[in-house]
C-alpha positions as CSV (number, residue, x, y, z in Angstrom):
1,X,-20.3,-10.6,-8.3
2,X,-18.3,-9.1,-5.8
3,X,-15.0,-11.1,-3.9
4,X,-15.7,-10.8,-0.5
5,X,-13.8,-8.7,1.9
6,X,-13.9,-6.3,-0.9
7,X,-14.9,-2.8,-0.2
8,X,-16.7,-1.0,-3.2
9,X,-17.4,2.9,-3.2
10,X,-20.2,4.7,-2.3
11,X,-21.2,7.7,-4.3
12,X,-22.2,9.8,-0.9
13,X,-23.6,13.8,-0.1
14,X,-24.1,15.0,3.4
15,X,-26.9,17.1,3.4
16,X,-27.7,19.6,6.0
17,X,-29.8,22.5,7.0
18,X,-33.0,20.4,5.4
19,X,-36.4,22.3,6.1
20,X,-38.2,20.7,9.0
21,X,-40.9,20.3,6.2
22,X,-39.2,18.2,3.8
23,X,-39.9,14.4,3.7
24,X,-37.8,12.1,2.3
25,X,-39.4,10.9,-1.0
26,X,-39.4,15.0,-1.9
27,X,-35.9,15.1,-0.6
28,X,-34.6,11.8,-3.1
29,X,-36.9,13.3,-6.0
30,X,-34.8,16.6,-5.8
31,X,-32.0,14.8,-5.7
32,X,-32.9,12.5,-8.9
33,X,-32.1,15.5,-11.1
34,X,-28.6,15.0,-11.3
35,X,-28.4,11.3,-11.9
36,X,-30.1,8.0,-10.5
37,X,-30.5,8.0,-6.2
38,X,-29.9,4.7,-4.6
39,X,-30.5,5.3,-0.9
40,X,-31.4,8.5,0.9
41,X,-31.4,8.5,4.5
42,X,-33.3,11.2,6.3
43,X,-33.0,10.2,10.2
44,X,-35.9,11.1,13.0
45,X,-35.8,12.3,16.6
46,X,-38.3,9.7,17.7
47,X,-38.9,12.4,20.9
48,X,-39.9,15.6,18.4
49,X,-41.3,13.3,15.2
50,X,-39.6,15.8,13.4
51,X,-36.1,14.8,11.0
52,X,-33.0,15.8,12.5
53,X,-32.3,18.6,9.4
54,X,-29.9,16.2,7.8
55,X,-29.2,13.5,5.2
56,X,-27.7,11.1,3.0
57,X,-27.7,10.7,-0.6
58,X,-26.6,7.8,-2.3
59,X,-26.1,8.0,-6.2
60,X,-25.1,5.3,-8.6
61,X,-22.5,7.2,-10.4
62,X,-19.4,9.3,-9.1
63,X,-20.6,11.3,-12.3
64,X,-24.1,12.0,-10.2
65,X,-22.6,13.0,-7.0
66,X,-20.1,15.4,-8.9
67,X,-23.2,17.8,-10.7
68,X,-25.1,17.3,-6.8
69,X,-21.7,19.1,-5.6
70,X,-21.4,21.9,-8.5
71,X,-24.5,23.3,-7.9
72,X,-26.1,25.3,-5.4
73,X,-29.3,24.4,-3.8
74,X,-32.1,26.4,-2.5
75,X,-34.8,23.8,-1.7
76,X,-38.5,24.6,0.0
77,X,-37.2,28.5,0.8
78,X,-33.9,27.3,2.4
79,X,-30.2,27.1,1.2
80,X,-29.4,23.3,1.6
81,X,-25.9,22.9,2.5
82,X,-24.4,19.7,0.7
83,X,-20.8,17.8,0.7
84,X,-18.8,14.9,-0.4
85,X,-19.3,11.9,2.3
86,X,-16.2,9.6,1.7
87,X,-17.7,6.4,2.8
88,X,-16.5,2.5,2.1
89,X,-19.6,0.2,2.0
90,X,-18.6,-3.7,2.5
């Protein structure tokens, strides 16, 4: 168990340019390729109904997110343009 007031690191991708198509349980089992997916956030415009074109990936490993960010990806017909998120979760 974790001390409190001690942060722990969050294995993050930003994800952008997401077709408008996508949902999120296609988007996390993409994503499941390169290693177990804790969280993926796919936020709506609750004006359009329609995702905003971007996400968050959460992986359990740093080893996941680092094969998510060797590789290119071309997901649905669209390139998918993905980074490092530094993030601390408390």
């Amino acid at each position: 168990m974790a001390a409190r007031g001690v942060s722990r690191r969050a294995f993050e991708v930003f994800v952008r340019r997401i077709p408008w198509n996508v949902e999120e349980n296609e988007l996390r089992e993409y994503f499941t390729q390169f290693g177990p997916v804790k969280k993926c956030i796919l936020p709506f415009n609750v004006e359009t109904g329609f995702h905003k074109g971007f996400a968050w990936i959460g992986f359990s490993t740093e080893e996941s997110r680092s094969k998510a960010l060797l590789k290119d990806h071309f997901f649905e017909g669209s390139q998918l343009e993905v980074k490092r998120q530094e993030k601390t979760v408390r």
